[in-house]
C-alpha positions, -999 to 999 in steps of 0.1 A, spaced: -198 -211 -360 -203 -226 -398 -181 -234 -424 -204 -239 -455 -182 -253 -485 -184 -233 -521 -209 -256 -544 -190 -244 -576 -165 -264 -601 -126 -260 -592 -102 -276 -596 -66 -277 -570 -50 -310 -578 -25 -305 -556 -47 -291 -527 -69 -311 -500 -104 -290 -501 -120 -305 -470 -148 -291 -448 -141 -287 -413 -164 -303 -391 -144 -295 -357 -117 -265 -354 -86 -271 -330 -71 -242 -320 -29 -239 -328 -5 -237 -300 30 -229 -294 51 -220 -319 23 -230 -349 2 -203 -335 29 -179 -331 43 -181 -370 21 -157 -388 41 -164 -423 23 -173 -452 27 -214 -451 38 -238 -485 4 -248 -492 -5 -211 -500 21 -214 -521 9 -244 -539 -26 -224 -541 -10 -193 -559 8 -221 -581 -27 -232 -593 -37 -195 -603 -51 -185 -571 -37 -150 -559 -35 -145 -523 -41 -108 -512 -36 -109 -475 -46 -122 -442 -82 -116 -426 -92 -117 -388 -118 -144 -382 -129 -158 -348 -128 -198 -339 -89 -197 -343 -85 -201 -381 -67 -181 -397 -83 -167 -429 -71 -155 -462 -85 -132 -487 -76 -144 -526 -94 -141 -560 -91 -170 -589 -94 -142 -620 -115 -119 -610 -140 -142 -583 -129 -133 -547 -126 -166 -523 -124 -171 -484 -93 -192 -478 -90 -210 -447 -63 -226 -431 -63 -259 -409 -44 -259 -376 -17 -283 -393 -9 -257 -419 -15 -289 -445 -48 -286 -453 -72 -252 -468 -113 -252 -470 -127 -225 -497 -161 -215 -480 -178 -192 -457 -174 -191 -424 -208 -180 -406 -219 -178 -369 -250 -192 -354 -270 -159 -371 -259 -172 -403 -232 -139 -406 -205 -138 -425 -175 -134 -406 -157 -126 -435 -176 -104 -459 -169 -68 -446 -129 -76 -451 -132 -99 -482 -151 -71 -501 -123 -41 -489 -99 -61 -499 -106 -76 -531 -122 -43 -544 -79 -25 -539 -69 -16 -567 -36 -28 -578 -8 -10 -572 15 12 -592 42 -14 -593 18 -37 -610 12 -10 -641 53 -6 -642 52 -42 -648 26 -46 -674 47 -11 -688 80 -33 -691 63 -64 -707 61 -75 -744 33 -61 -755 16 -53 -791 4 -15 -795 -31 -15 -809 -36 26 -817 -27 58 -817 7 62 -796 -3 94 -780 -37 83 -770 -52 98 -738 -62 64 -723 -40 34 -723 -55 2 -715 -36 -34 -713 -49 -69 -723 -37 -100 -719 -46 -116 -753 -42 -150 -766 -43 -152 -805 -66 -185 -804 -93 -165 -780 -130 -163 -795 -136 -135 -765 -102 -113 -768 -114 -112 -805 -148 -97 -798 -130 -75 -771 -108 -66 -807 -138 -59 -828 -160 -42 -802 -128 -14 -789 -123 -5 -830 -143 29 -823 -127 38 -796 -93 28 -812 -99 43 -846 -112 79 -830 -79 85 -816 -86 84 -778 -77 49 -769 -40 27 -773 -47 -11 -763 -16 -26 -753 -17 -66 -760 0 -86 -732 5 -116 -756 1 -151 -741 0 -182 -756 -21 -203 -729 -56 -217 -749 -46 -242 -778 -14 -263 -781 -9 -234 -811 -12 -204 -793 22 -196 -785 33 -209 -818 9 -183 -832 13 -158 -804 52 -158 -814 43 -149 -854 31 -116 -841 59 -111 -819 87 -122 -843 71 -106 -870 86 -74 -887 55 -52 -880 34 -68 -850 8 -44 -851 3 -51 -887 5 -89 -874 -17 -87 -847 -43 -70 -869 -43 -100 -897 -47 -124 -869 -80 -106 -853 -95 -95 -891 -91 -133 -898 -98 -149 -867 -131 -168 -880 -104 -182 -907 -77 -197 -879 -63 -162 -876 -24 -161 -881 -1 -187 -892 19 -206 -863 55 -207 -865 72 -239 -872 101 -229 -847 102 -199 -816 130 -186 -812 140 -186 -774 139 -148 -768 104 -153 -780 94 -179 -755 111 -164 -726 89 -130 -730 56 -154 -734 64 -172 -706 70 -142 -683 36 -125 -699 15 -157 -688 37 -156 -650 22 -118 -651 -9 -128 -660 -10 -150 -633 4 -127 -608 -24 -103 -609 -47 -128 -604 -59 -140 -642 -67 -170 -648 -76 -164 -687 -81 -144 -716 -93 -115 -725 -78 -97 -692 -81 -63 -688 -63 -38 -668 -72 2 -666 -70 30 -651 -103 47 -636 -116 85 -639 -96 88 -601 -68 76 -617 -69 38 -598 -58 10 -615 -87 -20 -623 -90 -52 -637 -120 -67 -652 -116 -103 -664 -137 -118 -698 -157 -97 -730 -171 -64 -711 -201 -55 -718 -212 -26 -742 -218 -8 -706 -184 -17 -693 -170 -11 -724 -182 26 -724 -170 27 -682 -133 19 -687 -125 30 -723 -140 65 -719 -165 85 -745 -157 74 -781 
């Protein structure tokens, strides 16, 4: 059996990426303690959401996760101190992996996630009674959250569709400072709309000063964020035509657009 490394940018400061040339089986208690270990913990610190535990052969232990919406193989050393991000194959060149990655990265999230995006500060973008509710984490400095704006203003202006900003402040060293103008402000909608109509401009004025309130909502809107797995803006979550809950991460296409916002 393989362990081919992933040839794409990331960055883990905090996280050995090695490739495993040999693989030592654990014994005793080590292989007996089937609790997540810290340096899982470390990983979801960086961004990285870990969605459970896989069943690999070659005594690893595997771990499905996704960094935004890009699924990873996670797998552990025998020391518990050290993770490789790869594929694990066997002399065919197969997967071991695939089947269980797939299943579960493509779960929808669950109905305690959409309470919590329900009970965060958010910015109502739309009619109140609108059939189809959709959240979006939003940064007020974000070239692609302002096309996502500009491109859902047919489906917002027929009625049918509410966005729900998640605010976050998380691009520029002004985005929360800005971020915080539409939440302190005495009509956020009205704010939220000045900064998107004007965002080729510099969008909203930043605060000189946010009030503590204020920064305690952004931070816990960014920890959300980062909970269900985003690691930036525009992030969109929906419900489908069965009534599951989705994600997609980035500027949708005019296709996806049409997919998870519903006829116009």
């Amino acid at each position: 059996m393989f362990l081919k490394a992933l040839h794409r940018p990331m960055s883990y400061p905090a996280i050995a990426l090695a490739l495993l040339m040999g693989v030592v089986m654990a014994t005793g208690a080590e292989a007996e303690d089937k609790a997540y270990p810290e340096i899982l913990k470390t990983i979801e610190q960086q961004g990285i959401r870990i969605l459970g535990e896989m069943q690999v052969p070659g005594g690893l232990r595997a771990f499905a996760a996704k960094a935004g919406a890009q699924p990873l193989a996670i797998y552990l050393t025998p020391d518990n101190q050290h993770v490789v991000v790869g594929t694990l194959v066997d002399a065919y060149g197969q997967d071991m992996a695939e089947d269980q990655l797939k299943k579960m990265v493509e779960q929808p999230l669950s109905e305690a996630s959409w309470t919590k995006l329900e009970a965060a500060t958010w910015v109502r973008d739309g009619n109140p009674n609108a059939p189809r509710v959709i959240y979006t984490f939003t940064d007020p400095n974000c070239p692609y959250c302002n096309r996502f704006w500009l491109a859902a203003r047919s489906w917002i202006e027929s009625g049918k569709v509410q966005l729900r900003h998640v605010m976050v402040g998380v691009i520029r060293q002004d985005s929360p400072a800005k971020a915080a103008a539409i939440l302190q402000a005495k009509s956020p909608e009205e704010a939220l709309s000045e900064n998107e109509r004007k965002h080729a401009d510099g969008g909203i004025a930043p605060l000189d000063r946010i009030d503590g309130d204020t920064a305690a909502k952004l931070d816990r809107n960014a920890a959300l964020m980062t909970e269900l797995g985003f690691g930036g803006t525009p992030a969109i979550v929906f419900r489908t035509e069965e009534g599951k809950i989705d994600t997609f991460a980035g500027m949708p296409s005019e296709a996806q657009m049409g997919a998870f916002l519903g006829p116009k």
